[in-house]
C-alpha positions as a Markdown table, in Angstrom:
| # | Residue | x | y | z |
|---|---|---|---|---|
| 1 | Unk | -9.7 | -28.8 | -17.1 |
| 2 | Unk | -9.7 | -32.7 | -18.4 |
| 3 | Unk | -7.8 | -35.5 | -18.8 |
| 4 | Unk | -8.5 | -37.9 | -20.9 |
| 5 | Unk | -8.1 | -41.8 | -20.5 |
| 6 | Unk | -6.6 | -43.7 | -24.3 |
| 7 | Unk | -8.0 | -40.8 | -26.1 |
| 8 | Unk | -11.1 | -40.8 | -25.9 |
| 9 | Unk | -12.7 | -40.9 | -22.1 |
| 10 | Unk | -12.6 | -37.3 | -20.7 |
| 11 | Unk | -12.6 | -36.5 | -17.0 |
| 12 | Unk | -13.4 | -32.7 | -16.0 |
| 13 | Unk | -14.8 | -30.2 | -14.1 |
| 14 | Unk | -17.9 | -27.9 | -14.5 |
| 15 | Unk | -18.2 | -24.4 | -13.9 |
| 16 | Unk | -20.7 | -25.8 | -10.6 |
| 17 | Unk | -17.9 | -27.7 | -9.2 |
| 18 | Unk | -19.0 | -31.1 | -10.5 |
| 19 | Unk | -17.0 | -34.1 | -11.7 |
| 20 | Unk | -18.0 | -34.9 | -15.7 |
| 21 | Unk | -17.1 | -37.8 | -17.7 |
| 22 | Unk | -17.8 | -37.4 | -21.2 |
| 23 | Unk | -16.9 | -40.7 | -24.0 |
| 24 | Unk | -18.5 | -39.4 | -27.6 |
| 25 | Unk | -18.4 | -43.3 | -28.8 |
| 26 | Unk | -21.0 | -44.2 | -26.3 |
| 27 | Unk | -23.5 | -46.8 | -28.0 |
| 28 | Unk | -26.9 | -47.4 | -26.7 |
| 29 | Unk | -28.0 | -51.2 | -26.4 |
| 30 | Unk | -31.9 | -52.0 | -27.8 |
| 31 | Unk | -33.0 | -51.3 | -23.6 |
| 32 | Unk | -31.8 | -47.4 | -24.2 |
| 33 | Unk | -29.0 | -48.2 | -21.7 |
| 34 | Unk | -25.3 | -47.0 | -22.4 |
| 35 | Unk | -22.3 | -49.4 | -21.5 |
| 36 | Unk | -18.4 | -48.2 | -21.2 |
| 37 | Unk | -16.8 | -51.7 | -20.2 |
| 38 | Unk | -13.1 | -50.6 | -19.1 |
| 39 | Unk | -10.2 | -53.2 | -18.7 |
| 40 | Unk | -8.5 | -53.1 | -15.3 |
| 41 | Unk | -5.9 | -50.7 | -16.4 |
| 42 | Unk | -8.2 | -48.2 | -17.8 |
| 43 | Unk | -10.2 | -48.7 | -14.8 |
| 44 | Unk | -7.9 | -47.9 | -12.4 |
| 45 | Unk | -6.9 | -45.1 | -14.2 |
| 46 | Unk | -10.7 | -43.8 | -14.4 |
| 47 | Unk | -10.8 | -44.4 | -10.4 |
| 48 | Unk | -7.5 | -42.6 | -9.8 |
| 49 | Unk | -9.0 | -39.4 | -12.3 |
| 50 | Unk | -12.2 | -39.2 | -10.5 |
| 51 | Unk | -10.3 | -39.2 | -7.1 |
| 52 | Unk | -7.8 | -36.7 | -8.4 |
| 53 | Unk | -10.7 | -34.3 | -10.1 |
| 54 | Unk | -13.5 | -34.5 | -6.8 |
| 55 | Unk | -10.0 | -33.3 | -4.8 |
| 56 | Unk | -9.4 | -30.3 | -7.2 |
| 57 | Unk | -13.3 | -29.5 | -7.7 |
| 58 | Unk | -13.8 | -29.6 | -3.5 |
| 59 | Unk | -10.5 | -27.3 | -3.1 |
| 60 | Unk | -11.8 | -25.1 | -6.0 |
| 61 | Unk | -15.4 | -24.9 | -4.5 |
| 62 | Unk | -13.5 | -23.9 | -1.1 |
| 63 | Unk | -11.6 | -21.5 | -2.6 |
| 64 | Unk | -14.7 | -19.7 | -4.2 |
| 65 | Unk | -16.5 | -19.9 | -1.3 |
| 66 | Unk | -13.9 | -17.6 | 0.7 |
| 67 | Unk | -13.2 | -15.3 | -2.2 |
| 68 | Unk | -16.7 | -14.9 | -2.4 |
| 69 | Unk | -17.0 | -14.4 | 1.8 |
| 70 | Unk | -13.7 | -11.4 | 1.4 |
| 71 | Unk | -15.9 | -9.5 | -0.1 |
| 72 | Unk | -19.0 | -9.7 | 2.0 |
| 73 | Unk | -17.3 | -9.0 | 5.5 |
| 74 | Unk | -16.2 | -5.5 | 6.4 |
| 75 | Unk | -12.3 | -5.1 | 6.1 |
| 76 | Unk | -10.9 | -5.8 | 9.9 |
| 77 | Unk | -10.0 | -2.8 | 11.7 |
| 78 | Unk | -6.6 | -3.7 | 13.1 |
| 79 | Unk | -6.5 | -0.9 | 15.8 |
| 80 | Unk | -9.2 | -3.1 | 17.8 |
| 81 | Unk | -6.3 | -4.8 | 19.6 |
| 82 | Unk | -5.9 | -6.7 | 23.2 |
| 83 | Unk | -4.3 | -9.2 | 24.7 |
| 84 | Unk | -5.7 | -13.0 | 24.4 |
| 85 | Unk | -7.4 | -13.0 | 27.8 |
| 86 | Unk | -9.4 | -9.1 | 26.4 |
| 87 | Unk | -7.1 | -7.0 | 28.9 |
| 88 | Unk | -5.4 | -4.0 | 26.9 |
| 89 | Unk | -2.5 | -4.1 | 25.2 |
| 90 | Unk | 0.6 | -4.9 | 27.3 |
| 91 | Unk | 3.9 | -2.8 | 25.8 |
| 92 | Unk | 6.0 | -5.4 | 27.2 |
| 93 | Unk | 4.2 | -8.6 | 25.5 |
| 94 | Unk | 6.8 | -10.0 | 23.3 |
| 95 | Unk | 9.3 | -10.8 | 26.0 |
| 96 | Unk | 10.2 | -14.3 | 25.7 |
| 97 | Unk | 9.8 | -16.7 | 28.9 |
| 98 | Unk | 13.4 | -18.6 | 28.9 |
| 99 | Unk | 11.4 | -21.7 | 30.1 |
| 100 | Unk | 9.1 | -22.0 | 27.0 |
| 101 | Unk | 9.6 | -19.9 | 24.6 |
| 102 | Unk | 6.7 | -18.1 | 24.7 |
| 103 | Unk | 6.1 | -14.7 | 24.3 |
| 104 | Unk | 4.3 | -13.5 | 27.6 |
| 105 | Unk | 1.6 | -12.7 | 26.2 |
| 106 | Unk | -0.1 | -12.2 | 22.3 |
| 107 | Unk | -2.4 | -9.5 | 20.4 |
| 108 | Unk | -5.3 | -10.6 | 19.2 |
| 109 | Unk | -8.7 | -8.9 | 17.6 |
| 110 | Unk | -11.2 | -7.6 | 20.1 |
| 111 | Unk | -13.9 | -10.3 | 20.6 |
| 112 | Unk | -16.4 | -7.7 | 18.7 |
| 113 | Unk | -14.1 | -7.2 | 15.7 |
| 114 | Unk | -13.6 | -10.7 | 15.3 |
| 115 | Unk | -17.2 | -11.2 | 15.7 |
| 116 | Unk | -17.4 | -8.9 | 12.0 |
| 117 | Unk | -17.1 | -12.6 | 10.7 |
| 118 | Unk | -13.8 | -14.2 | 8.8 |
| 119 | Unk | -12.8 | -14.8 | 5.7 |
| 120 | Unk | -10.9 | -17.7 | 6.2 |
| 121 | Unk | -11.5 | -21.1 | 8.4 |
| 122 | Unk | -11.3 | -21.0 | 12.0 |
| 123 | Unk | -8.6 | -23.3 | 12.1 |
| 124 | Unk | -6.6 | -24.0 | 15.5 |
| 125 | Unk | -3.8 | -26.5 | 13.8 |
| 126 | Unk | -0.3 | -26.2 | 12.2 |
| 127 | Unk | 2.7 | -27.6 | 11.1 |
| 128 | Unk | 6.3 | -26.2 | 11.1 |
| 129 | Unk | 7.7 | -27.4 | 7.6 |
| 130 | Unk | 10.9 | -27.3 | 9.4 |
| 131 | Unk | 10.3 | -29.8 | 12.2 |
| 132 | Unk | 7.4 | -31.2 | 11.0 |
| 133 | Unk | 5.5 | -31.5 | 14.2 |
| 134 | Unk | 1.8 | -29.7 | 14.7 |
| 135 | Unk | 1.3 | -26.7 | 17.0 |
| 136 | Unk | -2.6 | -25.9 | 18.3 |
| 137 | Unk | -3.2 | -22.5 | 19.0 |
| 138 | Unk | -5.9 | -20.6 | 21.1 |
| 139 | Unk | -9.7 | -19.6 | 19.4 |
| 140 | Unk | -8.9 | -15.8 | 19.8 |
| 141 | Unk | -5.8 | -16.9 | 17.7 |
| 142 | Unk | -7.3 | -18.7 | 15.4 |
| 143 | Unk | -9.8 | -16.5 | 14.8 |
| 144 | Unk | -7.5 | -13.4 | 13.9 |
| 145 | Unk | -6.0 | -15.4 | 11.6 |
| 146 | Unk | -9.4 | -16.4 | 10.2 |
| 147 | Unk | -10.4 | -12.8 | 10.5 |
| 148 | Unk | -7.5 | -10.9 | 9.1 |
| 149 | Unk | -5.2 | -13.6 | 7.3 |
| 150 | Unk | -1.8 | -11.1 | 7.1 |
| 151 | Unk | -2.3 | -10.1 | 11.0 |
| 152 | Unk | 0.9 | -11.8 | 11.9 |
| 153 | Unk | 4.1 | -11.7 | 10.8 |
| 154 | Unk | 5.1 | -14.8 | 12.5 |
| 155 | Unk | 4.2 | -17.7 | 15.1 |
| 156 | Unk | 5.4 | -19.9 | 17.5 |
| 157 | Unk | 6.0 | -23.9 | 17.1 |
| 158 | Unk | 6.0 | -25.7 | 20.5 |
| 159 | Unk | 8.4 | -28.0 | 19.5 |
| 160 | Unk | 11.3 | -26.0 | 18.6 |
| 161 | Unk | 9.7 | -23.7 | 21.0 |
| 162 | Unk | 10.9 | -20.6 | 18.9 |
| 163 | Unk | 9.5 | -17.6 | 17.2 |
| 164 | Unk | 9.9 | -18.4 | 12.6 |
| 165 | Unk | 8.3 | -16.5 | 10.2 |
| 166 | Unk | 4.6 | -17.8 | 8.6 |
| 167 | Unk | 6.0 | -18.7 | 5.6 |
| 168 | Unk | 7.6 | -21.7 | 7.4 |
| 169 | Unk | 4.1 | -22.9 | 8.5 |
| 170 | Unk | 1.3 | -24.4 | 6.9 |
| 171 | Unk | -2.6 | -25.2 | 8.4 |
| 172 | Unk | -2.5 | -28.6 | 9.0 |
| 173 | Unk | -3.5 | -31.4 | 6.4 |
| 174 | Unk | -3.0 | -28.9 | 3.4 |
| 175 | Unk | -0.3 | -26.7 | 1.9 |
| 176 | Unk | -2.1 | -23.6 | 2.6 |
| 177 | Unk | 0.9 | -21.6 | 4.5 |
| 178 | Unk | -0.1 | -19.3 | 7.1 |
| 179 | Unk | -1.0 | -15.7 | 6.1 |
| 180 | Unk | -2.6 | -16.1 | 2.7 |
């Protein structure tokens, strides 16, 4: 994918995740040196282009490099299930403490299925679209959800202190909602 600056300045991305300006009117001085002089319009421009394309080739490259670890790590074996302190499963988990919120207590993976390896990032952070506000969750959390991305079907925001579905929550600093 390019853009293209006037015309004739192109601004794209390789298939090794690299930013490329191309100009086929370059001209070589008598030193074998090649000058683009921009005025401060198409200089901007050029600035706010290479900004925008090292964003989308970083975020590509990202997105490659998980694809890529999917396939290497052995699918997660959900029946490996205990609480977040490794006791067993309690029956009675998802009863809500009145004072919080909370559920009193939450499923994870088993320290050794986690262990298999993720294929997502080990993130802790997120924010409720709804609210706004950032909620940081526990590393045996995070690390189902880096583990086996569609795990949960929903997730708590400590300042509505409630129970929403993923698909109002994003990982912090992106738009990557939780669960994909």
């Amino acid at each position: 994918m390019s853009d293209k600056i006037e015309g004739f300045l192109e601004v794209g991305i390789d298939e090794n995740f690299q930013v490329v300006v191309n100009h086929p009117d370059l001209k070589v001085d008598e030193l074998g040196a090649g000058h683009i002089v921009f005025s401060v319009n198409q200089a901007r421009t050029l600035a706010y282009l290479l900004i925008r394309k090292a964003n989308e080739a970083e975020e590509e490259g990202k997105r490659k490099y998980w694809r890529d670890k999917e396939k290497e790590v052995p699918a997660p074996d959900r029946t490996q299930r205990v609480m977040t302190d490794g006791s067993p499963e309690d029956p009675d988990h998802r009863q809500i403490d009145p004072r919080t919120g909370m559920q009193r207590g939450y499923i994870v993976l088993s320290a050794e299925e986690r262990a298999k390896g993720f294929v997502r990032p080990v993130r802790r952070t997120y924010t409720h679209a709804t609210c706004g506000m950032d909620t940081t969750m526990g590393l045996s959390l995070a690390e189902t959800y880096a583990r086996d991305p569609g795990f949960y079907g929903g997730t708590f925001c400590c300042t509505c202190r409630a129970h929403f579905p993923l698909d109002e929550f994003v990982w912090r600093g992106t738009d990557e909602k939780l669960g994909t």
